[in-house]
N, C-alpha and C positions, 0 to 999 in steps of 0.2 A: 504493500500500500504506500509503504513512504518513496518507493522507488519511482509508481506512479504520479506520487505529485510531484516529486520534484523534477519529474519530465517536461510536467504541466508548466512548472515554475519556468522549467527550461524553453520552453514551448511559447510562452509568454511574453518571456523578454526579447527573446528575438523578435517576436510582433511587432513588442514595443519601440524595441530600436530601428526595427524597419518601415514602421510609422513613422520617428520623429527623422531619418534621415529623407524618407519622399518626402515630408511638410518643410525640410530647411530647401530641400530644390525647388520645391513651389513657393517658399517665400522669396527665393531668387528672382524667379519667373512673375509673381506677384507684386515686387517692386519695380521689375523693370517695365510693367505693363499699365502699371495701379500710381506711381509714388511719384510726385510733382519735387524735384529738386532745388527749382531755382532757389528757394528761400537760403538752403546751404551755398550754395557759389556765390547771391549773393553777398552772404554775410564774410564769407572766405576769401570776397575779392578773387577765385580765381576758376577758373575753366580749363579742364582736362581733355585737350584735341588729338585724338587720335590718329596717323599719317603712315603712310609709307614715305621713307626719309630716301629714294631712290625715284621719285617722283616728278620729275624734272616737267613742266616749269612752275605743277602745282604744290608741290612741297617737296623739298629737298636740304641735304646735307650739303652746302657748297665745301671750299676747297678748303678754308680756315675752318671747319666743322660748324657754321651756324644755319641753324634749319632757314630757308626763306623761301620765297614763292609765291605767287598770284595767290592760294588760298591763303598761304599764312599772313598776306597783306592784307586782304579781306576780312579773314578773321578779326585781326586786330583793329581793322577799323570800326566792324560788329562793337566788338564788346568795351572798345573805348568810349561806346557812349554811354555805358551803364557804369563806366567805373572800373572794370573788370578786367583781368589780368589773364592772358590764355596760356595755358603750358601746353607745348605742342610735345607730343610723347610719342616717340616712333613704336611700331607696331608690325607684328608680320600680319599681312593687308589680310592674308587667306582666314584669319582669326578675328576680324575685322567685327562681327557681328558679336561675337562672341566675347572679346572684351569691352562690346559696350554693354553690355548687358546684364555681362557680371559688373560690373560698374570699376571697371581698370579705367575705362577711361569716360568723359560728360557726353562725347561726340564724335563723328566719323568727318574727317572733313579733309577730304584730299581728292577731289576729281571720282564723286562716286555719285556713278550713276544711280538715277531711277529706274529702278523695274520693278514688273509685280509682286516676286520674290522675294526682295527683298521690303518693298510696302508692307508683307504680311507678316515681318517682323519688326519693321523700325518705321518709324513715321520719317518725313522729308520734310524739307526747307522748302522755300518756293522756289524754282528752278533758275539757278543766277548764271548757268553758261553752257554753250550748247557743243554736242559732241557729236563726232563720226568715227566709227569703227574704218580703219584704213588699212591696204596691204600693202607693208613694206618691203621691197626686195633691192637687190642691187641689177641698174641697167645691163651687167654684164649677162644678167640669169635671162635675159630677154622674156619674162611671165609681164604679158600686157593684161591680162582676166586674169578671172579663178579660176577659170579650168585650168589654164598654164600649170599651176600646181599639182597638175597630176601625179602622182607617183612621189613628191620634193615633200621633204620634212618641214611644217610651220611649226613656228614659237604663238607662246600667247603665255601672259601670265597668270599665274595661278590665283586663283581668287576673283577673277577682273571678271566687270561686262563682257566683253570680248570675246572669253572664254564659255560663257552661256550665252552669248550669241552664234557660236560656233556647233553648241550641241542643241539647240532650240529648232535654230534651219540647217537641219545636216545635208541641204542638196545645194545650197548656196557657195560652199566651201569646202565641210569638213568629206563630202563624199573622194574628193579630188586629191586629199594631201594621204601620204603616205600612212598605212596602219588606219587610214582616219581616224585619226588620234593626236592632235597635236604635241609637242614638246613645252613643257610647262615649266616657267622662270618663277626664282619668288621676284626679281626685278626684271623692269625693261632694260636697264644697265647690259647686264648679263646678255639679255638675249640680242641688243645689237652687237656686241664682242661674237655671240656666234655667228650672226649673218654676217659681220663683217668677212668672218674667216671663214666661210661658205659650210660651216657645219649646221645654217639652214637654209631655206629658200625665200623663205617668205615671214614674215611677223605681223599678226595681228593686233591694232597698235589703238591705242584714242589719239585723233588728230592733235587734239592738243600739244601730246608728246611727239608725236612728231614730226610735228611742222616748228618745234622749237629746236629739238634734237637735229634737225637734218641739217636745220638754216645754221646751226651751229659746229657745224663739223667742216675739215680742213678742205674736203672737195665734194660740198654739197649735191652736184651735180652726179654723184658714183648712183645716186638715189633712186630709184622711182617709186611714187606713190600710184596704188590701184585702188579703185572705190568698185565697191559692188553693190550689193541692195539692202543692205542692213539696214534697220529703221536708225534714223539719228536719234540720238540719246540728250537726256540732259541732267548734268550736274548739280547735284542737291545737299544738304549739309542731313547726314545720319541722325536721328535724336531717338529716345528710348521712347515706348510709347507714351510713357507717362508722364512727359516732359513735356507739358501742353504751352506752361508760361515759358518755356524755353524755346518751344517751336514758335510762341507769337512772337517773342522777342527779336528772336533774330529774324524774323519777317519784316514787322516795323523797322528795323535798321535797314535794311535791306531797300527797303521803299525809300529811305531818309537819302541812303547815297546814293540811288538811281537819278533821285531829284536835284541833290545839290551837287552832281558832276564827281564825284571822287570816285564813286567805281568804274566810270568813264574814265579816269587819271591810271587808276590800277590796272583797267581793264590794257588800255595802249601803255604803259610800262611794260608790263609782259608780252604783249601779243601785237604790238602795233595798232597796222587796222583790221587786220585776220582774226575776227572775234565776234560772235554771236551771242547779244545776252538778251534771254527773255524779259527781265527784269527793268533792262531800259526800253524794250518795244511798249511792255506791261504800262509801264508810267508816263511814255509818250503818248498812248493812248488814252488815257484817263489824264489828260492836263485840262 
């Protein structure tokens, strides 16, 4: 009899403990879906940005090691008018959802697209720059289309739009490249080093990166860009869902610099006149 309860006992505790460990994962999940922040950042003064520090020319680690970039100038215009102080905290991109949510970091904000996927986990900014998925190759590989790439290894990196644009319409690209299966970078760094040195064919790439990347290199001309039929994308700042006064906030800023011309100043810093924002058509409209 006493052998029987203390099975029971045994029997018990484990329940117990494996109740209270599913209620701490759903109090995770519960906060990150349920719990309004702003009140701590802003009493903290400060904001935790999430990045790929390999990001060029939306956030990156220049040569003296200081993060900068069209988002991180953005940001910091954002939250300079609440007082607010942004720590931009590099991140492996592919974990991107997942440290915001465990709350490593406040926000996602590096050149990350909108898509439905990711909607059904993280709420979005209002769309403040517009994107195209592009095929990079070198003019020597002579790939004018996507079929070119028949048979030839492509990059894409790991985590990106780009990479579930590839597996969303498998007859647009991924039919065509070898394995159909692309080669997966945690940077775009890395992956032009390999097409440079012909160990791939082609790179699927956000315009952004590279039309700055290309114009930036010693014989821009070795390049060619191919466009296929991918829908264009637009760039949005990640927030948790329950980060409602966070999501207005940086809306309303967002309207404030469209209006008084400074993200127009950031926007041709980084990008000249090769730059599409929703944000300034949005507020040219409604004047």
């Amino acid at each position: 009899m006493k052998t029987k309860v203390l099975k029971m006992v045994g029997i018990i505790s484990v329940c117990l403990m494996a109740v209270i460990i599913l209620s701490g994962c759903e109090s995770v999940t519960q906060k990150a879906d349920h719990e309004d922040t702003w009140s701590r950042i802003e009493k903290n003064k400060q904001v935790t940005i999430g990045l790929d520090v390999t990001f060029v020319p939306m956030g990156y680690e220049n040569k003296s090691g200081k993060i900068t970039g069209f988002d991180v100038d953005l940001a910091n215009a954002v939250f300079k008018q609440y007082g607010i102080k942004p720590v931009f905290q590099p991140i492996d991109w592919s974990m991107n959802v997942t440290e915001l949510r465990n709350t490593t970091i406040d926000l996602i904000w590096n050149g990350f697209s909108i898509t439905p996927e990711r909607q059904a986990v993280v709420n979005f900014s209002k769309p403040y720059l517009a994107n195209d998925q592009e095929l990079v190759t070198l003019k020597s590989s002579n790939i004018n289309k996507f079929s070119d790439m028949k048979g030839k290894y492509l990059g894409a990196q790991n985590g990106s739009a780009g990479l579930n644009d590839i597996d969303d319409q498998p007859k647009l690209l991924k039919q065509y490249i070898k394995n159909q299966s692309p080669i997966l970078y945690n940077s775009f760094t890395n992956a032009f080093i390999d097409l440079n040195h012909g160990r791939i064919s082609g790179l699927l790439i956000d315009s952004t990166y590279a039309n700055y990347y290309i114009a930036h290199q010693p014989n821009p001309d070795m390049y060619k860009v191919v466009r296929g039929k991918f829908p264009q994308e637009q760039f949005g700042v990640g927030i948790r869902k329950g980060d409602k006064t966070m999501q207005a906030k940086i809306n309303a800023a967002f309207k404030k610099l469209a209006k008084n011309g400074e993200l127009e100043k950031i926007c041709k810093k980084w990008f000249g006149k090769n730059y599409n924002s929703p944000l300034m058509k949005l507020t040219n409209n409604t004047k």
